[in-house]
C-alpha positions as CSV (number, residue, x, y, z in Angstrom):
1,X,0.0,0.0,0.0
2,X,3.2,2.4,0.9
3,X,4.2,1.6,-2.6
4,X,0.8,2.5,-4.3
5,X,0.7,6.0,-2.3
6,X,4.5,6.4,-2.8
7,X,4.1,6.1,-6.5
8,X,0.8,8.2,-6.8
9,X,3.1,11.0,-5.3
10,X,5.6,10.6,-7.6
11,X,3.4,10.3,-10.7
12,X,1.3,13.3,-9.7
13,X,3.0,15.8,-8.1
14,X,5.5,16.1,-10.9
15,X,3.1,16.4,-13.7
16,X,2.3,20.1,-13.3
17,X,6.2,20.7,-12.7
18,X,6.9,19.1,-16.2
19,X,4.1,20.9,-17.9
20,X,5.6,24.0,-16.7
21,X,9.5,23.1,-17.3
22,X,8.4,22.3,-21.1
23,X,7.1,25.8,-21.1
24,X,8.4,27.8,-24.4
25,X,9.0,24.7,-26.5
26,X,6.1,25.5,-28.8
27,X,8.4,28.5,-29.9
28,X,11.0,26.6,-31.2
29,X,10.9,26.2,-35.1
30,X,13.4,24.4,-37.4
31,X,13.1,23.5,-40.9
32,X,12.9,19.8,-41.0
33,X,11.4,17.0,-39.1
34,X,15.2,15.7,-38.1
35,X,16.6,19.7,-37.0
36,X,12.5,20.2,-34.9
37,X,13.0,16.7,-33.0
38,X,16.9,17.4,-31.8
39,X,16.0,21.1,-31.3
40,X,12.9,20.0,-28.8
41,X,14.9,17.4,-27.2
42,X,18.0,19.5,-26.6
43,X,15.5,22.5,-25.3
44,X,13.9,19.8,-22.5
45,X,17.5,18.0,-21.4
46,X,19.0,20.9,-21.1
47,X,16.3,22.8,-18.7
48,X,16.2,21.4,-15.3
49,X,12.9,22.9,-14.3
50,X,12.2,19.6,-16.9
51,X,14.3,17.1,-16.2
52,X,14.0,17.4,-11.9
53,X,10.5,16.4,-11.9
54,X,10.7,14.3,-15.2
55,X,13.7,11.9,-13.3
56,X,10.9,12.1,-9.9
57,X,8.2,11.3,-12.0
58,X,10.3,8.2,-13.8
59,X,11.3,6.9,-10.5
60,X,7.7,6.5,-9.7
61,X,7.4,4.0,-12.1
62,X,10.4,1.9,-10.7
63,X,8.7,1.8,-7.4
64,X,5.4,1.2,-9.1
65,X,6.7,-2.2,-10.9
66,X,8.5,-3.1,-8.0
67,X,5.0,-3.1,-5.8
68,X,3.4,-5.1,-8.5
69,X,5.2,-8.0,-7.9
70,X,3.9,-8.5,-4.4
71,X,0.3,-6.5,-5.1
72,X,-2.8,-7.6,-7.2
73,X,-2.9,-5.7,-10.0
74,X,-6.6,-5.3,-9.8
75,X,-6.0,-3.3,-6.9
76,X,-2.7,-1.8,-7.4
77,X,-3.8,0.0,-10.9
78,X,-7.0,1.8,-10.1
79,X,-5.4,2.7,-6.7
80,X,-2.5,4.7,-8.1
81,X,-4.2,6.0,-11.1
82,X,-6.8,7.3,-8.4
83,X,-4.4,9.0,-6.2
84,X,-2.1,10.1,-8.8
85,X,-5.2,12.1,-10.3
86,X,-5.9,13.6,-6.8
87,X,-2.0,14.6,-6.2
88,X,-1.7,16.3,-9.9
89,X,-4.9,18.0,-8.9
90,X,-3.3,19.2,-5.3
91,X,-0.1,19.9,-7.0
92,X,-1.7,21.6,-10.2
93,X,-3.4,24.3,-7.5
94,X,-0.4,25.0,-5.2
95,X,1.6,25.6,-8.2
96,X,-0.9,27.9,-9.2
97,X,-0.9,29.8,-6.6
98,X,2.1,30.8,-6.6
């Protein structure tokens, strides 16, 4: 159950954070589909208002497979994907009010 909660708060408290660290890629324009990708990649890895809560958010999901080895995933799926909603909803508001 630690793991469930544990992950929830991992999945959903960094989703607003990555939202907002990807901020200002929809400004970036190249000239092919090859320059746009490397451009938009080298624009997210290199802003760590990004990569922070992307590496929190990704860690969530190591914890997350390592409770469903020992959970039911009946249980375990519709538990985090519940919480997870609830945190990005908390974390979305605090974030904006700031």
């Amino acid at each position: 159950c630690v793991g469930f909660v544990l992950t929830a708060l991992c999945w959903g408290f960094t989703n607003p954070f990555i939202k907002r660290g990807s901020e200002g890629i929809e400004k970036i324009k190249k000239t092919s589909w090859l320059k746009q990708t490397l451009a938009e990649s080298w624009f997210l890895f290199t802003n760590w208002k990004y990569v922070l809560p992307l590496a929190i958010n990704l860690s969530g999901s190591a914890v997350y497979y390592y409770t469903l080895s020992s959970a039911d995933i009946t249980i375990a799926v519709p538990i985090t994907n519940s919480l997870a909603l609830i945190f990005t909803i908390l974390a979305g508001n605090i974030l904006n009010s700031f």
